[in-house]
Every structure is written in C-alpha cells, then in structure tokens.
ZATORNU-724615 format. One record per atom (N, C-alpha, C, O): residue in one letter; z, y, x. Coordinates in steps of 0.001 Angstrom, whole numbers, plus 500000, padded with zeros to 6 digits. Layout:
SITE|A|Z|Y|X
...
END
This chain:
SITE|X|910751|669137|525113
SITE|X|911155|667841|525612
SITE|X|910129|667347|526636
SITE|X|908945|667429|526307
SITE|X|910504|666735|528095
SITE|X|910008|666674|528954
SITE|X|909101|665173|528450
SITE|X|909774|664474|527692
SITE|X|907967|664722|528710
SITE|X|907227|663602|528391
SITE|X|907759|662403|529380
SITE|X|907920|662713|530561
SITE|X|907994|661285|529045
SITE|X|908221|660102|529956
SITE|X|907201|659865|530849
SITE|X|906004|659956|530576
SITE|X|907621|659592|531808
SITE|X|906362|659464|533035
SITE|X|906719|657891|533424
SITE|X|907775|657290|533227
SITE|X|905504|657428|534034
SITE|X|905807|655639|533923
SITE|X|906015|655312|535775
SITE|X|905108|655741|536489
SITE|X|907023|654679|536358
SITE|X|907422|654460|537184
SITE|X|906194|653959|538348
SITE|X|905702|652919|537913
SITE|X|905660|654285|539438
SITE|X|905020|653538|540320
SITE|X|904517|652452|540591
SITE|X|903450|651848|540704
SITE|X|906487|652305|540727
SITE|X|906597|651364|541731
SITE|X|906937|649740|540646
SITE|X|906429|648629|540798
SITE|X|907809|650126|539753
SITE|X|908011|648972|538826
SITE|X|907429|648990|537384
SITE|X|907561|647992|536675
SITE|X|906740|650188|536899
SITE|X|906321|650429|535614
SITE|X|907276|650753|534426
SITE|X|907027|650621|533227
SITE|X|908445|651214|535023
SITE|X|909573|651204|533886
SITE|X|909632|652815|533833
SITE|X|909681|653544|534824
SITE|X|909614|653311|532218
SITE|X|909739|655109|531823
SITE|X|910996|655201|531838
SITE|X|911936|654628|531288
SITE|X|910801|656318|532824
SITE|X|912230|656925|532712
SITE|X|911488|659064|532477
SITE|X|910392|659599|532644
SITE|X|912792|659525|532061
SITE|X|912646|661136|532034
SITE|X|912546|661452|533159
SITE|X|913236|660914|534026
SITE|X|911809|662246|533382
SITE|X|911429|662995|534963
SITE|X|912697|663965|535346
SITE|X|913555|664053|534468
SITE|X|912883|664606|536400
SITE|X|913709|664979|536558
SITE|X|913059|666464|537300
SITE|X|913532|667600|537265
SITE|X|912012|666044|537854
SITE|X|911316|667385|538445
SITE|X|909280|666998|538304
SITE|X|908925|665876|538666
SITE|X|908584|667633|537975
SITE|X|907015|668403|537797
SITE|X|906467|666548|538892
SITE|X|905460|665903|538602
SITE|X|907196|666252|539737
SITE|X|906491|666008|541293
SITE|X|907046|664493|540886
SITE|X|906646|663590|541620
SITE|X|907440|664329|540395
SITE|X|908548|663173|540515
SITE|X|907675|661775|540112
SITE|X|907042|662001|539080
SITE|X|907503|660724|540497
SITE|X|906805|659651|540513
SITE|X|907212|658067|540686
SITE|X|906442|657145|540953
SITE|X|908594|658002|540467
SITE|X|909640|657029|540965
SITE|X|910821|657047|540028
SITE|X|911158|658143|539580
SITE|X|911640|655727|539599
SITE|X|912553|655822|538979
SITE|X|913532|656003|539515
SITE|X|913180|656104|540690
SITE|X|914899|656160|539469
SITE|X|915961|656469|540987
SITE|X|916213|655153|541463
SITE|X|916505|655123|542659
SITE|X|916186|654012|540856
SITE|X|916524|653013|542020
SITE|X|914734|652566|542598
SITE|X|914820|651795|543555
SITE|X|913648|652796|542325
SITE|X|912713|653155|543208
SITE|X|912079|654162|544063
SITE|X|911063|654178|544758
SITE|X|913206|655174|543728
SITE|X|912991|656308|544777
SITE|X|913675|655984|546064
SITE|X|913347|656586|547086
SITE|X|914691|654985|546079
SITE|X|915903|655053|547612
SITE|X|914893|655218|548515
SITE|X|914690|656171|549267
SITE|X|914268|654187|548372
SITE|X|912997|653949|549853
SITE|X|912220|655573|550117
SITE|X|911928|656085|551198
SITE|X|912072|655989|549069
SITE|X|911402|657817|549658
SITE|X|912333|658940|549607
SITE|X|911972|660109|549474
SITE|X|913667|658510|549730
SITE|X|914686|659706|549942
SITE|X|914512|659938|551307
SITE|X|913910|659053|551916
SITE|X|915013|661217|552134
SITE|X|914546|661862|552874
SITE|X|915519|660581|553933
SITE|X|914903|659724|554566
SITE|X|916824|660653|553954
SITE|X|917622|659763|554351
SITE|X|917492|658565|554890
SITE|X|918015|658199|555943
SITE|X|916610|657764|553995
SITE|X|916252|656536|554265
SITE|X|914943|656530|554934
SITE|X|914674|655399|555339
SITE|X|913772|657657|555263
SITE|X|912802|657437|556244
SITE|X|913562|658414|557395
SITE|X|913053|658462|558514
SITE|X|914462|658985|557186
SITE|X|915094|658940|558915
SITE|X|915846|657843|559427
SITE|X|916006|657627|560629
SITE|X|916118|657436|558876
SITE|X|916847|655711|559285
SITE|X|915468|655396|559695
SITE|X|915377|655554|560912
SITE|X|914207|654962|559093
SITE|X|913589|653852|559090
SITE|X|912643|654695|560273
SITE|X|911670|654067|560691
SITE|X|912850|655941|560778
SITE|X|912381|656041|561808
SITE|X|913331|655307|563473
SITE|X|913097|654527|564396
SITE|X|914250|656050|563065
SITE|X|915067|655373|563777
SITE|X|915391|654173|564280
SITE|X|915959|653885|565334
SITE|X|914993|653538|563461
SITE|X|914880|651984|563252
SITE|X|913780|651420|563972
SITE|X|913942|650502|564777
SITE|X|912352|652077|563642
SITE|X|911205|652066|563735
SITE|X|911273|651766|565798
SITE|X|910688|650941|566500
SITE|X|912110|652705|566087
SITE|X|911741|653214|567831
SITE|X|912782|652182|567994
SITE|X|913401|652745|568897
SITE|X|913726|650600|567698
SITE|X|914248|649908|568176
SITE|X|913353|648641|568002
SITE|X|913881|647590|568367
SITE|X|912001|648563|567472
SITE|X|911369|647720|567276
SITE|X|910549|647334|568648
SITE|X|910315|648270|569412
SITE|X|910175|646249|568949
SITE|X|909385|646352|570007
SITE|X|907726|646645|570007
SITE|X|907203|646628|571121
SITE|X|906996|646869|569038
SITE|X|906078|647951|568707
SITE|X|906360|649391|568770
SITE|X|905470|650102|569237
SITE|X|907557|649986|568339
SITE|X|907886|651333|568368
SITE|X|908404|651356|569533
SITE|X|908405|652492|570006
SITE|X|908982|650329|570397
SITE|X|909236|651039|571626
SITE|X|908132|650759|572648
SITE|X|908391|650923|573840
SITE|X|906990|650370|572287
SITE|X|906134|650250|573384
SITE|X|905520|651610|572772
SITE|X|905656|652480|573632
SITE|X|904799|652211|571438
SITE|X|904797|653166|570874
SITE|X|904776|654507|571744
SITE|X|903892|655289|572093
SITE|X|906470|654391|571975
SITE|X|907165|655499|572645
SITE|X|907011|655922|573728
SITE|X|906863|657056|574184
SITE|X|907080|654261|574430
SITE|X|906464|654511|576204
SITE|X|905334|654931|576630
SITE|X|905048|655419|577723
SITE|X|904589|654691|575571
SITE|X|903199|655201|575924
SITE|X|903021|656674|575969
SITE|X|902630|657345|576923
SITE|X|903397|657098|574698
SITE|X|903580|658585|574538
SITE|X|904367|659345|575600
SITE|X|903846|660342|576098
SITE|X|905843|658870|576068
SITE|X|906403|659404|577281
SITE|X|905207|658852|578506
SITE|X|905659|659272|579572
SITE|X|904338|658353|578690
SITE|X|904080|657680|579834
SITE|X|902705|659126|579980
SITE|X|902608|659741|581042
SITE|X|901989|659383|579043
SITE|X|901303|660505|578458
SITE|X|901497|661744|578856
SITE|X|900659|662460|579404
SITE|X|902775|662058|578546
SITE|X|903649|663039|578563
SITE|X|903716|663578|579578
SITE|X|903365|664757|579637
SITE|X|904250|662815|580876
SITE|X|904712|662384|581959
SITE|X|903352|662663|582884
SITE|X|903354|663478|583806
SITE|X|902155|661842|582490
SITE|X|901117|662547|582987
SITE|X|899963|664177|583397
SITE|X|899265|664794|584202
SITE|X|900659|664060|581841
SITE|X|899901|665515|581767
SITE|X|901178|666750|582260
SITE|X|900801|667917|582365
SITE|X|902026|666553|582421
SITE|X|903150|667314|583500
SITE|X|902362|667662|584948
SITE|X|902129|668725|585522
SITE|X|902124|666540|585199
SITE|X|901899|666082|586808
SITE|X|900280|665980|587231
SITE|X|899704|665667|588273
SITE|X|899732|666498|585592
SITE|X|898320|666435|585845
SITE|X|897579|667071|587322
SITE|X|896445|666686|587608
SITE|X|898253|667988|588154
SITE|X|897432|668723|589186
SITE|X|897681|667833|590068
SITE|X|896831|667211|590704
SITE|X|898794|667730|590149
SITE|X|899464|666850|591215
SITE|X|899253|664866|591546
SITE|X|899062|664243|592591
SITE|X|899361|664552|590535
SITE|X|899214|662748|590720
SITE|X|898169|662365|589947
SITE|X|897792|663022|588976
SITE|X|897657|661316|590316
SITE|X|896368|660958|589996
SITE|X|896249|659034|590116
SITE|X|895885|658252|590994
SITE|X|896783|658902|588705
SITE|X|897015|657345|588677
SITE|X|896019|656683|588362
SITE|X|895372|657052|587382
SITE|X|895693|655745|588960
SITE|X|894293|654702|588433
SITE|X|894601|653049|588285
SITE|X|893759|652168|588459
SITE|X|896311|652803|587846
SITE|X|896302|651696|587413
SITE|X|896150|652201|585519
SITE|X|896092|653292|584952
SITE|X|896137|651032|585130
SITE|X|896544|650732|583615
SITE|X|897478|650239|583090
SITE|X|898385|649759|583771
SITE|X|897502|650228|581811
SITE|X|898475|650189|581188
SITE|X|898367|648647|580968
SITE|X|899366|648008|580638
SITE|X|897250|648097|581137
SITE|X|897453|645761|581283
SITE|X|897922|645528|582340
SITE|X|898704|644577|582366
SITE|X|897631|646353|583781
SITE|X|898026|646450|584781
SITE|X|899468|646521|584746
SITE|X|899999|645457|585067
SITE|X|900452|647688|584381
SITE|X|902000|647632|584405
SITE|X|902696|646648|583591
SITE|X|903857|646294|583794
SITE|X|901850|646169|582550
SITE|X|902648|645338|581616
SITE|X|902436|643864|582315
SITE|X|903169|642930|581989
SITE|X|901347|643696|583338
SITE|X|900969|642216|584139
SITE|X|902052|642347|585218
SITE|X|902754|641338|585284
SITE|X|902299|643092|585878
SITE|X|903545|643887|586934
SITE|X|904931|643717|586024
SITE|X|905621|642713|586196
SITE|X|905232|644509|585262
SITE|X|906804|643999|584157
SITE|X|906500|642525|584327
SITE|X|907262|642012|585146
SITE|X|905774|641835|583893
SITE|X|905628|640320|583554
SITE|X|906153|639487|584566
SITE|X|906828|638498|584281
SITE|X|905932|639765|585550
SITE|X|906211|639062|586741
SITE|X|907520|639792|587401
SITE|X|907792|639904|588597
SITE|X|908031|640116|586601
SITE|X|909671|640292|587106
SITE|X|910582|639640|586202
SITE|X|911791|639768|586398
SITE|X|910100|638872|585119
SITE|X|910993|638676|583863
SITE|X|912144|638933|583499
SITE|X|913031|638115|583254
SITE|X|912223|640505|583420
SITE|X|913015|641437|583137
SITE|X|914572|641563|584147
SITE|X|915737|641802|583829
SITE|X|914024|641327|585218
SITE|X|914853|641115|586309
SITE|X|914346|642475|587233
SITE|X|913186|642658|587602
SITE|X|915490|643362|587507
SITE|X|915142|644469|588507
SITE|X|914829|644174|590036
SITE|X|915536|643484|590771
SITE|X|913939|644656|590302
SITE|X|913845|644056|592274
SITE|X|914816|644484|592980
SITE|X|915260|643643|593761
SITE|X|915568|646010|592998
SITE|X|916021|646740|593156
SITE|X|917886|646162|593289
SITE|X|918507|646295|594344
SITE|X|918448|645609|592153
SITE|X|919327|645356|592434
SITE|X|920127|643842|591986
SITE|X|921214|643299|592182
SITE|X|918697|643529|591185
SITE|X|918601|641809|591135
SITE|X|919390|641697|589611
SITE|X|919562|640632|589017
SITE|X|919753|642818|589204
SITE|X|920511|642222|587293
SITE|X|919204|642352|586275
SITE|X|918328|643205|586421
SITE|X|919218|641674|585555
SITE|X|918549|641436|584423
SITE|X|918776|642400|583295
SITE|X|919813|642328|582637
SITE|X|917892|643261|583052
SITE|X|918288|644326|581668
SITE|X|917190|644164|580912
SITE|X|917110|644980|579993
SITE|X|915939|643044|581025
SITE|X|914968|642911|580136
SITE|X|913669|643816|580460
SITE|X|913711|644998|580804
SITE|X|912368|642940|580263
SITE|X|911194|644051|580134
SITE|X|911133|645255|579782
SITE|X|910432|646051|580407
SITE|X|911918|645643|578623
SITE|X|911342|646789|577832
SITE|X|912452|647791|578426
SITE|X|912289|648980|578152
SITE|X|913212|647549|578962
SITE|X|914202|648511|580139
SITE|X|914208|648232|581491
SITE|X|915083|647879|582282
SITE|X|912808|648519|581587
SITE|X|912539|648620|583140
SITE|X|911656|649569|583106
SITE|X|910679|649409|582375
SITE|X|911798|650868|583943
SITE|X|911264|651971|584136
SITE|X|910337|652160|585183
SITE|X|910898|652096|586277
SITE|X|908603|652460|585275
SITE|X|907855|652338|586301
SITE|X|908578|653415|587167
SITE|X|908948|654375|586490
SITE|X|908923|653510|588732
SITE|X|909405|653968|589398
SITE|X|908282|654307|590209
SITE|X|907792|653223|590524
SITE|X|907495|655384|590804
SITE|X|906674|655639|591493
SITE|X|907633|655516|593746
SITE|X|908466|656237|594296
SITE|X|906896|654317|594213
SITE|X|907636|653893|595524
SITE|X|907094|655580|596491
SITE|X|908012|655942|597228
SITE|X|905913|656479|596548
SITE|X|906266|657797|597230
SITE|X|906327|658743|595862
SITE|X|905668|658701|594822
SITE|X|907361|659582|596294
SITE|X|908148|660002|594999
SITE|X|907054|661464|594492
SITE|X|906591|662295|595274
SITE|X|906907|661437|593374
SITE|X|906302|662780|592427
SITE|X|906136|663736|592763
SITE|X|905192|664520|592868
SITE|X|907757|663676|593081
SITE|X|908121|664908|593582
SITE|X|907522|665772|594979
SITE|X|907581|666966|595271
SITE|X|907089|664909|595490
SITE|X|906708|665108|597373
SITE|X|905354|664544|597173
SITE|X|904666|664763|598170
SITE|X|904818|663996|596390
SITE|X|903173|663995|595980
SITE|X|902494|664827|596534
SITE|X|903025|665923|596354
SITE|X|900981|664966|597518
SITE|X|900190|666212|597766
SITE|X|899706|666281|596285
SITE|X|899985|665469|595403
SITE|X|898792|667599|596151
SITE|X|898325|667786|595641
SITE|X|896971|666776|595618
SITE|X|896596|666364|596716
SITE|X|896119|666303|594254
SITE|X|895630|664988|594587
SITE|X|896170|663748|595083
SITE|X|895323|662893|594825
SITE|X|897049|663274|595603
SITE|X|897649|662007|595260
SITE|X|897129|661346|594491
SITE|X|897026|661727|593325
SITE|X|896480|659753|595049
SITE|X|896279|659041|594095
SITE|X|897181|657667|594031
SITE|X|897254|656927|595012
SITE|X|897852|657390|592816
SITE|X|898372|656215|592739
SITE|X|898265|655054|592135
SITE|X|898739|655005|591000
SITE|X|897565|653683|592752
SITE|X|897245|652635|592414
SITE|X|898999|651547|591942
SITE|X|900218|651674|592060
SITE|X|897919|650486|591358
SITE|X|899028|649929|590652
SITE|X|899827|649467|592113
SITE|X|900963|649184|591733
SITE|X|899768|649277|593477
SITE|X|900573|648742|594657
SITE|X|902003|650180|594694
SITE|X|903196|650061|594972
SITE|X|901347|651201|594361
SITE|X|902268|652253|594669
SITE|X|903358|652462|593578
SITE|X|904221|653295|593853
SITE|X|903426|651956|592624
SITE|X|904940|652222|591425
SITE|X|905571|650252|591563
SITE|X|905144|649211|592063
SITE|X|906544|650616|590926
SITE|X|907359|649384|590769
SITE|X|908267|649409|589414
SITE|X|908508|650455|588812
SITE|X|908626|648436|589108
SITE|X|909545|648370|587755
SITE|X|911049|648629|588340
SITE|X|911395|647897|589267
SITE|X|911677|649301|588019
SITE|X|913224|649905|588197
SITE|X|913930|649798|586915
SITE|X|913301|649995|585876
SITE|X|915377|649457|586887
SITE|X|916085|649415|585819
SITE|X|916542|651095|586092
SITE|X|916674|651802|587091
SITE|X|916669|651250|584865
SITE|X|917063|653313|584848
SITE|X|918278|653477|585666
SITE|X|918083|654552|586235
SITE|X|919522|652983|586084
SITE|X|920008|653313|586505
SITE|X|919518|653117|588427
SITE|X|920138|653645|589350
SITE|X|918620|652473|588530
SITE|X|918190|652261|590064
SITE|X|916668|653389|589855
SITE|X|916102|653837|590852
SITE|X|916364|653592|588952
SITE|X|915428|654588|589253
SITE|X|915795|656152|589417
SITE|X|915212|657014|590074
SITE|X|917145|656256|588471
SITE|X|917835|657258|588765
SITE|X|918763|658206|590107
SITE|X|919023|659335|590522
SITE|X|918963|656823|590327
SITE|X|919917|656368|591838
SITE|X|918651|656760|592899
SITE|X|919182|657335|593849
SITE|X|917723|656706|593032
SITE|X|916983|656416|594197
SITE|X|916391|657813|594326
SITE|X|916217|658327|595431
SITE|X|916008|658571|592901
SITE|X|915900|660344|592676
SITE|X|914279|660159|593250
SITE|X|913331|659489|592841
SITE|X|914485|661224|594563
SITE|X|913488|661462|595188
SITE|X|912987|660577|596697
SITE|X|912038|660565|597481
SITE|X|913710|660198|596583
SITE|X|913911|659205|597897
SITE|X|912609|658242|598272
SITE|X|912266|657381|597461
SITE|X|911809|658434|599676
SITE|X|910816|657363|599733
SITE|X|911227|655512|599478
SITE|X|912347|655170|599858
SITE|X|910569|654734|599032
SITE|X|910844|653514|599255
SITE|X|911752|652763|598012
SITE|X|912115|653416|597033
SITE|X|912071|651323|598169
SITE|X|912916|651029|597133
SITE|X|914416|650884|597860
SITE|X|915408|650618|597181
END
C-alpha cells in the first residue's frame, strides 16, 4: 500500500499516483503541461512579455547583421523615439499603438556597407505593414 503524501500546495493527503507526485489533482491544474503552455502564451500578450520578446528579436536581428551594421542607439533611445509618435505611424498616419510599431532602418540592411554605422537619426518607427511595404527601398 502506497503511503499518503501531504499536498504542497493546500496540505490535504491524498494517494499518490506516481514516485514524483507532489500535488493533489485539483492543485496540480496549474503544473499540467497544458496550462504552462497557455500561460506561456499568455505570458508573450503581456506588455512585459512583449517587450521581453522584442528585445530578444531585436538581439537576434543583431547578431545576423553583426559584420554588416553597427548600431549605437539604445534601447531608452527607441522607446524615447516610439514615445513621441503615440502609437501613430509617420508613414501612413493610422494608429496601431506603441508596442506595434516596428524600428524600420531609413538606409536599408540590406544595401548596408560593410561597417555601417547606425545612430538613433537613421531608423524610424513603422507599423509592420509599412515596414513591409517599403522592403528594401531607401527612405520613408
């Protein structure tokens, strides 16, 4: 006969069900596999997890282009730049909010010399579909 093991989370014995087990079932929901993929998911609609994210793509994005571009604004710098658009695109004047506005580099990545350096005067905030639209293209 398996020994009662005493609950975590609320202190209530229940029979174990497996060696590992540390939770009663209505204090396990929260550590089913299910419910921390939701709560990741969840996590990246927060506005901590999506600044989180940007950073990491913004990272990402760098070390791609590491030979090639060579940025020397910051990251108080783009968020003082977002600020002063209040979530209004320059580009085509609709409003989609701060946190969907995409830094758009104004001479494009792509056509960068080698060494390129880009200060905070050289990117701009773009809503994704005008940063998409514009591709490789000099200018806004």
């Amino acid at each position: 006969m398996k020994q009662l093991i005493k609950c975590e989370n609320c202190n209530k014995k229940v029979i174990p069900t497996s060696n590992r087990q540390r939770f009663c079932p209505a204090c396990r929901v929260p550590h089913d596999k299910a419910y921390q993929k939701n709560y990741h998911v969840n996590y990246g609609k927060t506005e901590h997890g999506r600044s989180i994210i940007k950073l990491y793509m913004w990272k990402r994005q760098r070390k791609i282009h590491a030979e090639t571009v060579i940025e020397t604004f910051t990251m108080k710098q783009w968020y003082k730049k977002l600020d002063a658009t209040y979530g209004v695109c320059p580009r085509c004047g609709k409003f989609v909010g701060k946190e969907d506005l995409t830094i758009d580099h104004i001479y494009p990545v792509s056509k960068a010399k080698k060494g390129r350096v880009y200060t905070i005067n050289d990117i701009q905030p773009l809503c994704r579909a005008c940063n998409s639209s514009k591709y490789n293209k000099i200018g806004a």
